[in-house]
N, C-alpha and C positions, 0 to 999 in steps of 0.2 A: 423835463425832457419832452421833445415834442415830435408822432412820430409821423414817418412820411413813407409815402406809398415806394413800394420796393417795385423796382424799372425788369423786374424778372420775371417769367411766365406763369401764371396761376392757375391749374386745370380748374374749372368751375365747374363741370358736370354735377360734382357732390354739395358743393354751396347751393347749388341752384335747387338739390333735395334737400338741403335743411331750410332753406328760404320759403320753399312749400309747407314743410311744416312749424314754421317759426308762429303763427297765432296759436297753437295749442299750447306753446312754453312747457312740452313734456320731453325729457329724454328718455322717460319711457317707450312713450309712444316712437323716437326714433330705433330704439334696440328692439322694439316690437316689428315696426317694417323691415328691419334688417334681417328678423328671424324669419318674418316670410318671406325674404329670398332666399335665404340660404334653402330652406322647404322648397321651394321653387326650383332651384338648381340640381336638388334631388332628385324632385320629379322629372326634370326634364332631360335627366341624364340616364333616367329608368325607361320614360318613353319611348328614344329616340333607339334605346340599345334594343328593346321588347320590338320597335319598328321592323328595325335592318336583321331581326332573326335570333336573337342573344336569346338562348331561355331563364325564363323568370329568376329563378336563385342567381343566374351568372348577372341579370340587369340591377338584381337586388344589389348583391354583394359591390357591384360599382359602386353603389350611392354612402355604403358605410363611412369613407374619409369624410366627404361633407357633409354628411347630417349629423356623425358622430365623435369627428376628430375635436378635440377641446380646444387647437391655435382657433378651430374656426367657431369655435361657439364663442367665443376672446373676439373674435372680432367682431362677431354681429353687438354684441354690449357695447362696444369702443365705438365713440364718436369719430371715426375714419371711414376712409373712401373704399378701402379693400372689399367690403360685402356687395358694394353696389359694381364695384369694378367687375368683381366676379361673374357676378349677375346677370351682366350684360353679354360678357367675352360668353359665359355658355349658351347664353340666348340665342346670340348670332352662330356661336356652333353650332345647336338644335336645330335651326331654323336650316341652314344650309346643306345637314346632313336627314335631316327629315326623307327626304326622296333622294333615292339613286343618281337622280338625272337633276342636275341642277339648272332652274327653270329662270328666266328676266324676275318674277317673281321671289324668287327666293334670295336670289341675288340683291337687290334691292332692297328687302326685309332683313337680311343681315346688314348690310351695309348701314341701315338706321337704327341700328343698336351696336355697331362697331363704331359710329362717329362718337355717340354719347360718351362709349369706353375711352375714347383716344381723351374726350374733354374729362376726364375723371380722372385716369390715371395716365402722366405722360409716358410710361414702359407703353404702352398700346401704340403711341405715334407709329413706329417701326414693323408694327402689326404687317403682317401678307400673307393672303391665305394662298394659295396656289391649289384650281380644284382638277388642274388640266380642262382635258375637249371631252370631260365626260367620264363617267364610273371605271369604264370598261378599260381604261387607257389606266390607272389608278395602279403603279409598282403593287405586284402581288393578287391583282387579280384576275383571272382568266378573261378574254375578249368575249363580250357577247356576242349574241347575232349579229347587231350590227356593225361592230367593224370585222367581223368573219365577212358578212356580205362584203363591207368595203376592200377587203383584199382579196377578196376571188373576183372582183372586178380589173384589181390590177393587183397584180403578185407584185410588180417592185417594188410597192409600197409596204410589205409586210416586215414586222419586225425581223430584224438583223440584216436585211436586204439596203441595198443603197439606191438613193433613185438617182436618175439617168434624165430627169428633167429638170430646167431652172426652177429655182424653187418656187418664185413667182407663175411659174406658169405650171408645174405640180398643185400649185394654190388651186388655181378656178379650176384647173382639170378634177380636182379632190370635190369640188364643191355636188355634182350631179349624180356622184356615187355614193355622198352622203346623203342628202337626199332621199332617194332609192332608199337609202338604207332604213334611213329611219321611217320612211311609210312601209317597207316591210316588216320592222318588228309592231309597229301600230297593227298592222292588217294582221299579223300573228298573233297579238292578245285579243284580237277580235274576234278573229274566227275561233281562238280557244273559246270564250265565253258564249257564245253561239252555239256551238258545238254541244257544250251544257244545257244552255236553256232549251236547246232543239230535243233534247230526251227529258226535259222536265225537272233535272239532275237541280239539288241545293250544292252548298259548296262543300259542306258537311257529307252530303252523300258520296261524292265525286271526290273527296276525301280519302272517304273508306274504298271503295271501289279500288282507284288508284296508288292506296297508299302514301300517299302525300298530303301534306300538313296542309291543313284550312288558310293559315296566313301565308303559305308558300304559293299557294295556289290563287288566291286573291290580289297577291301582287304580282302576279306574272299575267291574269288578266287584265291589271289595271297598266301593265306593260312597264314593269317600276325594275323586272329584272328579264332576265335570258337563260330560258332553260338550256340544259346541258344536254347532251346525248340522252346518258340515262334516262334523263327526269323526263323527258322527250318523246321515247319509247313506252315509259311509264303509261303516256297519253293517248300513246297511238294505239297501244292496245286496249284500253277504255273506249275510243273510240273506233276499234276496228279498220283501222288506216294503216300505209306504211307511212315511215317516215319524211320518205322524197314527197308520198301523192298530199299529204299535210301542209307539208311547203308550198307544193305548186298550186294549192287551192290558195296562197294569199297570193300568188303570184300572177301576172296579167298571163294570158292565154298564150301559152309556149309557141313560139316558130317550128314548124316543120324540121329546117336546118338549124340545131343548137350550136354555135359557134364558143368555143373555149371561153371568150371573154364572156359569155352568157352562163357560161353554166354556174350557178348558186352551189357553194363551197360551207359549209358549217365545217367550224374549230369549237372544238374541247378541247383547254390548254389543261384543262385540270384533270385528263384521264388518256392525253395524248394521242387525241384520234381526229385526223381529218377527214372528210366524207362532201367528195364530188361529187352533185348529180349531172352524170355524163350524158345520159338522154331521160330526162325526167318525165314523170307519170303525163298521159294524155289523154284525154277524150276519144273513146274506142279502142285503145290499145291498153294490153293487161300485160305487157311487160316494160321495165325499167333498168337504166345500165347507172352502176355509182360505184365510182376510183376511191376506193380508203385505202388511209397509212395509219398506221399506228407503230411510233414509238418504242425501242427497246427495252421492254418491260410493261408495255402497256398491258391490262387487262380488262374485258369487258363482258359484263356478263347481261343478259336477256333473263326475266323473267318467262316470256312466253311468248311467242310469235305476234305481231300486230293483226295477223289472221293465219288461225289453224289452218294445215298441210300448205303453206305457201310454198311455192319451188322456186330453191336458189340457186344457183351456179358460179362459184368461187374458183377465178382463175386468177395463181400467185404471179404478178409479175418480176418481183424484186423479195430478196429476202425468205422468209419463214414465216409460217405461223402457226399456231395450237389449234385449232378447232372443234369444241365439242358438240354438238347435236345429236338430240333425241338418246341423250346419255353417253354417246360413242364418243371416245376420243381421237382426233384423224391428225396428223403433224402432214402439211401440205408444202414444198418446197417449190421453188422457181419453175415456172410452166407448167408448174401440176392443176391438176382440175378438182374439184371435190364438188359432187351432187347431193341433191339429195330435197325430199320436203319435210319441213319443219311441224313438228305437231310441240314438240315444250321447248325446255328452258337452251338456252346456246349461250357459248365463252367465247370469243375472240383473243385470244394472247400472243404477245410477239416474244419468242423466247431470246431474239439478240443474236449476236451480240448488235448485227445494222437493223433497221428499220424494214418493217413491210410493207409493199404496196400491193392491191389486188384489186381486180375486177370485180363486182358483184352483180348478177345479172339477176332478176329478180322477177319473176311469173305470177299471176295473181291465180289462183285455184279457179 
């Protein structure tokens, strides 16, 4: 019998690793590198979770199937392609989900560990990862700052909204708002770390102070996420700021006349609160005007003033809301006013069943 080469597709990726090791003549030595991937794919599914926030027991507990399930201890022994397959498909995962913000860099770094997969095992052919325009666009997770900036630049472009321009020319008109957006959240991880270094502060100090996790706080100056309200506030009170005058220091030097399309809009989709700076913090001036809405159900609570006795002035345009201050509790209805200076903790609640909107005028002491 004599035999001849078969006319059908042959992934080589995994030949091409036995052909590497073919002058040792050990199959040992192949079920030996098979075990340090499998170890590898562990690690790198422990790293990447321990990254993006997972705490240790939850990063742990991921890695038990593969380090510990027995089909896959069967495969690394097995002269087969499946451990290297594996191997590679989590590498280009790790590699792409490492950072929030998926970089030319990273892109590329997967993609040369996704081609190798595709020549190893042909299931990979059909491979498609889809990362979208970025984290914050990502089903399930709230918009950061910057597509909050990109839609308080243009509301039709905000989720559920239809836009009203050809799409091609929505294109390049999108392109100058992104932009903007993203050297705003840059110049906002920078002045947070600044902000630190300027008081001497480690990250561990600034930590405790604030209450905020050391890796939370390291990736939000290294601009890898977007704080939220909250965690925001958290800051401004460490740093004795309010929340607008924080913004407007990454911001270039405010116009006299802020026009609508100007004014800088933060969304929290995760606590249902929007917050317009209607006439933001200025040079010589100690007051501030900012339009929040918050959500039927929304609640929001304040540890402590961003600066003791500041005076506020909450005029309800639309709707209800809860308000507690200085322990009091005040239920504020449509054209009501509520005063008052803050010395501790405040709640904002929207008790429903529609949405609130209100003024908040804001006085620095």
């Amino acid at each position: 019998m004599r035999l001849a080469p078969s006319a059908a597709f042959h992934p080589i990726g995994y030949p091409l690793l036995l052909r590497a090791l073919w002058p040792f003549h050990s199959v040992e030595l192949i079920a030996g590198v098979q075990h340090a991937m499998g170890l590898a794919v562990g690690v790198m599914i422990y790293a990447v979770l321990r990254r993006r926030g997972l705490p240790g027991w939850g990063a742990a507990l991921a890695t038990v199937p593969p380090l510990s399930d027995a089909s896959f201890l069967r495969l690394e022994h097995a002269v087969l392609s499946d451990t290297l397959f594996i191997f590679l498909v989590v590498a280009g995962l790790a590699v792409l989900m490492w950072s929030p913000r998926l970089s030319l860099r990273a892109a590329t770094g997967a993609g040369l560990l996704f081609a190798p997969a595709a020549l190893t095992r042909t299931i990979a052919l059909p491979l498609f990862l889809g990362y979208g325009d970025g984290p914050a666009r990502r089903p399930g997770r709230r918009p950061g700052l910057r597509s909050s900036l990109c839609a308080a630049r243009d509301p039709g472009r905000l989720p559920g909204r239809s836009p009203h321009l050809h799409p091609s020319s929505q294109m390049w008109d999108k392109l100058p708002n992104v932009r903007h957006a993203e050297e705003m959240d840059v110049r906002l991880a920078e002045r947070l770390a600044e902000l630190r270094v300027e008081r001497g502060w480690s990250l561990d100090e600034l930590a405790r102070r604030a209450a905020i996790s050391r890796s939370t706080l390291s990736r939000l100056e290294r601009g890898e996420i977007s704080p939220t309200a909250a965690l925001l506030n958290k800051l401004c009170v460490v740093y004795e700021r309010t929340m607008s005058r924080l913004l407007a220091e990454v911001e270039s030097e405010p116009p006299r006349l802020v026009r609508a399309e100007a004014q800088t809009v933060w969304r929290d989709e995760e606590s249902g609160f929007v917050r317009r700076s209607v006439s933001p913090p200025h040079a010589g001036l100690r007051g501030e005007i900012v339009e929040a809405t918050l959500r039927p159900g929304a609640d929001i609570s304040y540890d402590a003033p961003p600066v003791p006795g500041i005076e506020q002035h909450i005029w309800v345009l639309e709707g209800a809301v809860e308000i507690t201050a200085n322990g009091r509790v005040h239920t504020v209805e449509a054209r009501g006013c509520l005063r008052f200076r803050l010395w501790g903790a405040s709640r904002f609640r929207c008790p429903g069943p529609d949405p609130v909107r209100y003024a908040l005028l804001i006085v620095l002491p």
